[in-house]
C-alpha positions in Angstrom: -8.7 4.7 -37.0 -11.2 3.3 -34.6 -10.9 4.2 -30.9 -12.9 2.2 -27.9 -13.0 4.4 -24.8 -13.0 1.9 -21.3 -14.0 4.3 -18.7 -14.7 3.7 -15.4 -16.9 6.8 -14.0 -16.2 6.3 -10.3 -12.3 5.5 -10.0 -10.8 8.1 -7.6 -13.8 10.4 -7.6 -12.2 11.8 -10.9 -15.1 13.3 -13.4 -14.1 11.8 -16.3 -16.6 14.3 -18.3 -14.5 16.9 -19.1 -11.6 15.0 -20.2 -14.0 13.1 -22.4 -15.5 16.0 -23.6 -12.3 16.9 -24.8 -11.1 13.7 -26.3 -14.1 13.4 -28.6 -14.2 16.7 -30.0 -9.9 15.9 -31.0 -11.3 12.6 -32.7 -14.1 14.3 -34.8 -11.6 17.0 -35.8 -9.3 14.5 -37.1 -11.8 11.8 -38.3 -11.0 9.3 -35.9 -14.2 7.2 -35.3 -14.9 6.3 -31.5 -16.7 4.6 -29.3 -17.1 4.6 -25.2 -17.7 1.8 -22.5 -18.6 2.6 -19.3 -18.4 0.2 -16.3 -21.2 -0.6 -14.2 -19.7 -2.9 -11.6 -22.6 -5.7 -13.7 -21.0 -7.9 -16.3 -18.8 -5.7 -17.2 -16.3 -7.9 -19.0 -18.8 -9.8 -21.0 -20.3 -6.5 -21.6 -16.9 -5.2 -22.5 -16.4 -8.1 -24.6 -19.4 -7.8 -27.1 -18.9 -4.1 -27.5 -15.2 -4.6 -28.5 -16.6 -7.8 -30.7 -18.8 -5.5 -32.6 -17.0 -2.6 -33.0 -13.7 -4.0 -33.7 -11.4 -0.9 -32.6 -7.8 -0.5 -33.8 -6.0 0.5 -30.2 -8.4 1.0 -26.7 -7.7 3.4 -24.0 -8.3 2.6 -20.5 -9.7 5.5 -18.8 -9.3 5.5 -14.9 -7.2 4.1 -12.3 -5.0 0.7 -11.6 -8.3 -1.2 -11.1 -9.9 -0.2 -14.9 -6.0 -0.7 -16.5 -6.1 -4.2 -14.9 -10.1 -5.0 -16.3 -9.7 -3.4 -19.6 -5.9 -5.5 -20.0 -8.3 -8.4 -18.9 -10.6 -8.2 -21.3 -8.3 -8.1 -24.4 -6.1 -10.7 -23.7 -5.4 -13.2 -26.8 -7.4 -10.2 -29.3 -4.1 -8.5 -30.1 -5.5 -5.0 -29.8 -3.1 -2.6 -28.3 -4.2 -0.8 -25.6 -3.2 2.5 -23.4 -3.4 4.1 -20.6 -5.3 7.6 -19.6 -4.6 8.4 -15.8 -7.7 9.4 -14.3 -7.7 7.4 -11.0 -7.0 8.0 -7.4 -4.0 6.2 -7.4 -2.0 6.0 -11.3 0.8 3.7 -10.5 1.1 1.5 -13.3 0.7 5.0 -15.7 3.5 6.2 -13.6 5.7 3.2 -14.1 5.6 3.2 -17.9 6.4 6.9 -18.2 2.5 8.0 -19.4 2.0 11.6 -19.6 -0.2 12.7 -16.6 -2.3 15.2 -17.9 -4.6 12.9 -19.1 -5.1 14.9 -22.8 -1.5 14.7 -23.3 -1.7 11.4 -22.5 -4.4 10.9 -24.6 -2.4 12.7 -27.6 0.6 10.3 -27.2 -1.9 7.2 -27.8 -3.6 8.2 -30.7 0.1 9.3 -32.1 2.4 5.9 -31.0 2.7 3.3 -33.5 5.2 1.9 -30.8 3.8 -1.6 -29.6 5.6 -3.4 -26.7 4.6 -6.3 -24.9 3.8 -5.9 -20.9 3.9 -8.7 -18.7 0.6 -10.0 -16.4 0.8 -12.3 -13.9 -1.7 -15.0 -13.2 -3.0 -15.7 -9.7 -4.3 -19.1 -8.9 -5.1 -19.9 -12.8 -8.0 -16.8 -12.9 -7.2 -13.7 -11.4 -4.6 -11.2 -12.7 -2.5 -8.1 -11.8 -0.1 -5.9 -14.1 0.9 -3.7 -11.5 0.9 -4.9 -7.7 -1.1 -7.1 -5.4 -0.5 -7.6 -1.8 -1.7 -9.5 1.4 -1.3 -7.7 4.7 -1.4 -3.9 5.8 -1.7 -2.8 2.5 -4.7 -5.2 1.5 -7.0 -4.4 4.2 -6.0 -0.9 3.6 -7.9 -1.3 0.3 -10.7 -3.2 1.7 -11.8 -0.2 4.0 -11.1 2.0 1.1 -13.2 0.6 -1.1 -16.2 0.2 1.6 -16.0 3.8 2.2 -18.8 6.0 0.3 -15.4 8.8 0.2 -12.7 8.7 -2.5 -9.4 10.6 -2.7 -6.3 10.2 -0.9 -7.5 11.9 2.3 -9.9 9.0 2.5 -6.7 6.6 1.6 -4.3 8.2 4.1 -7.3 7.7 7.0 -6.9 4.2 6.5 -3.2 3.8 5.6 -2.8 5.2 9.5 -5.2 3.2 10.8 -3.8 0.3 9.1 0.1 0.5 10.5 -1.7 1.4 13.9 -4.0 -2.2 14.0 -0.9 -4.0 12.5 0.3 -7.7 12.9 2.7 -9.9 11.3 2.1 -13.2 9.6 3.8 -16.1 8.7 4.7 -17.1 5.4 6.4 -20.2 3.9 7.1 -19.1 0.2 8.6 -21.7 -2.6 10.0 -19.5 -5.9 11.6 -21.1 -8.9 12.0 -24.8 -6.5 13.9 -22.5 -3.7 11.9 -22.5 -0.4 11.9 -19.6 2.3 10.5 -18.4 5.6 9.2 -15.6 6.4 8.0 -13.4 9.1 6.3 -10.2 7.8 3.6 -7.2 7.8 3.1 -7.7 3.8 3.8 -9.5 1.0 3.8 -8.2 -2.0 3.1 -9.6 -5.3 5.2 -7.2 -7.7 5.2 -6.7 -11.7 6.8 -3.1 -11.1 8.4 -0.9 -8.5 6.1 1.3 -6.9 2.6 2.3 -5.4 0.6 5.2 -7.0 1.9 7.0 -4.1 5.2 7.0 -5.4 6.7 4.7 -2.5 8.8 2.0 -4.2 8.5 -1.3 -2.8 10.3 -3.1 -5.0 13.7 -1.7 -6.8 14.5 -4.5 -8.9 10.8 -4.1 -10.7 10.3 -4.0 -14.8 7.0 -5.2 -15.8 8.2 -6.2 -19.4 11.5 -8.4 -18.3 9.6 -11.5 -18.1 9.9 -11.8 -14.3 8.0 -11.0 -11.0 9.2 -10.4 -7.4 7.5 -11.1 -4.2 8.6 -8.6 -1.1 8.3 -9.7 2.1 8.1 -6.3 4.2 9.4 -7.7 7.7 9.2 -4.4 9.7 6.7 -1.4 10.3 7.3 1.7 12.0 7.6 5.3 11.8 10.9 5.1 10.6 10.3 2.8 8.1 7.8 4.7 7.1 8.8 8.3 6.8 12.4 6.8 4.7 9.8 5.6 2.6 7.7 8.3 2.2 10.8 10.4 1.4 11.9 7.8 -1.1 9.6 9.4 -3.9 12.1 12.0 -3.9 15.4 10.9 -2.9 17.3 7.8 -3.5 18.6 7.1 -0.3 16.0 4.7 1.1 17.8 1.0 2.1 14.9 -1.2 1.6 17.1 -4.2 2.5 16.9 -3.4 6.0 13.1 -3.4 6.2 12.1 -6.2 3.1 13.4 -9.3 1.3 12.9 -9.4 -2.6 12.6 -13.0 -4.4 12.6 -12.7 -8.3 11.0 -15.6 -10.5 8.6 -16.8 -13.1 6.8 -18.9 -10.6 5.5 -19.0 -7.1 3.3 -20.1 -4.2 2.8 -18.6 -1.3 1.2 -20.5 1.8 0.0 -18.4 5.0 -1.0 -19.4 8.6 -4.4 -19.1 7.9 -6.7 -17.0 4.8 -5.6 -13.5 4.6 -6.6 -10.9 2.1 -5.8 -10.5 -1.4 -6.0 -7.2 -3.3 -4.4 -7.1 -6.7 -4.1 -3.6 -8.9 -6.2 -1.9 -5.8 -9.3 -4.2 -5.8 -9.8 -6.7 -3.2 -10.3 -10.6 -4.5 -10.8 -12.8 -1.7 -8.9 -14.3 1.1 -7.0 -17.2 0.3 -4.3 -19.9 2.8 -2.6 -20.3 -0.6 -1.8 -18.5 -3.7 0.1 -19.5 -6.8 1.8 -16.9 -9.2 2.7 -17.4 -12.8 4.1 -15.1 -15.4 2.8 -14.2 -18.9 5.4 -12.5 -20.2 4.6 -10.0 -22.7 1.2 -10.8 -23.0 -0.5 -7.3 -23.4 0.1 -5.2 -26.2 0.8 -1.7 -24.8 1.2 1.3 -26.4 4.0 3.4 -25.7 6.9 5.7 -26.8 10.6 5.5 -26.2 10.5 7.8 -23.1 9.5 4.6 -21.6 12.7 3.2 -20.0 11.8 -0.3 -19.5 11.9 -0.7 -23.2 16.1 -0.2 -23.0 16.3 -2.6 -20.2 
């Protein structure tokens, strides 16, 4: 077997070190033959690319947070290679969502053991970006903006700016056309959904499976403390009624037209600000693997 390590050395302030450290000594005990990629932030795809092109490895693990799941996903498409997911960012959403171990060497154990492949949906943003998890215009994406601008990592750093954010806050406009059916709406966010929750743990979006073929856009119309403590609390408790605070529209396909360029952030890196933004499905597209603990596989 022939591993390709995707690691991203900065995501979440995590030192990835030890965990590597650990990981190659369990290949060379077992004879597993492995290779590592570090990002630079420079041509890393193309980079990514011809590493993968001359190595050739039988499964790939992404080694970071939502941001290096999304690149590494990225740069596989159409090769077929399965890929997996070790959670060693600041925020491990999309880990959480399909049920990935999160100490990172168990994790790491469950790849190289799985010969369970199942395909995970991406979605396709204006015909060239992508998102497996969740992208967003609004409180959240400006959230990520400062976040990223900031020489700090952690969630200290991500809570400073998530109350700064709800504090500055303003809704928008949005006229939104899914499947042929046309809405408006007023709201603080719209969210661009492939599963149901942040790596906080705050769901934003119930009806969520990221291997059903489908995507949902939220619309959260209201922001306020109450809103956002029944949120908080809904990491643990199953009482939150996200009806009163969002609409959920589920489709293959959708555009989404603001009053003016706002914002994008998709898998908690920020794109561009766009008036309009188009959403398509590609169901199944990425080759994850996985284990039957994952519920989305029953569903």
């Amino acid at each position: 077997m022939k591993v390709l390590f995707v690691v991203n050395p900065i995501s979440g302030g995590v030192d990835k070190a030890p965990f590597l450290k650990e990981a190659i000594a369990f290949c060379d005990h077992f004879g597993i033959t492995q290779k590592i990629f570090e990002t630079s932030g420079k041509n890393d795809k193309k980079r990514l690319q011809k590493k993968i092109k001359g190595f050739m490895p039988d499964r790939v693990a992404s080694v970071g947070g939502d941001g290096t799941t999304l690149f590494t996903a990225g740069a596989l498409l159409d090769l077929g290679i399965p890929m997996g997911i070790i959670p060693l960012g600041s925020a491990n959403g999309m880990a959480r969502e399909l049920y990935i171990a999160e100490d990172p060497m168990e994790a790491f154990q469950d790849f190289i053991s799985s010969h369970l492949v199942a395909g995970l949906d991406m979605l396709c943003i204006n015909g060239k970006h992508y998102t497996l998890h969740l992208g967003d215009v609004g409180i959240n994406a400006n959230l990520v903006k400062s976040y990223e601008e900031d020489s700090n990592r952690g969630m200290l750093t991500y809570a400073k700016y998530f109350f700064e954010g709800i504090k500055n806050s303003s809704s928008f406009q949005l006229h939104l056309i899914i499947d042929d059916k046309e809405y408006e709406e007023n709201c603080y966010m719209a969210a661009i959904c492939n599963s149901q929750r942040y790596g906080t743990g705050v769901v934003i979006n119930r009806k969520g499976n990221p291997m059903d073929g489908k995507f949902e856009i939220v619309c959260v119309n209201e922001v306020n403390a109450s809103a956002l403590l029944n949120a908080g609390l809904n990491s643990f408790r199953e009482t939150f009624n996200q009806q009163k605070y969002s609409s959920i529209y589920q489709g293959e396909h959708a555009k989404l037209i603001f009053d003016r360029p706002r914002l994008l952030q998709l898998d908690g890196e920020v794109v561009d600000e766009f008036k309009e933004i188009e959403v398509t499905i590609l169901p199944g597209k990425i080759p994850l693997l996985t284990h039957r603990g994952n519920i989305y596989l029953n569903q």
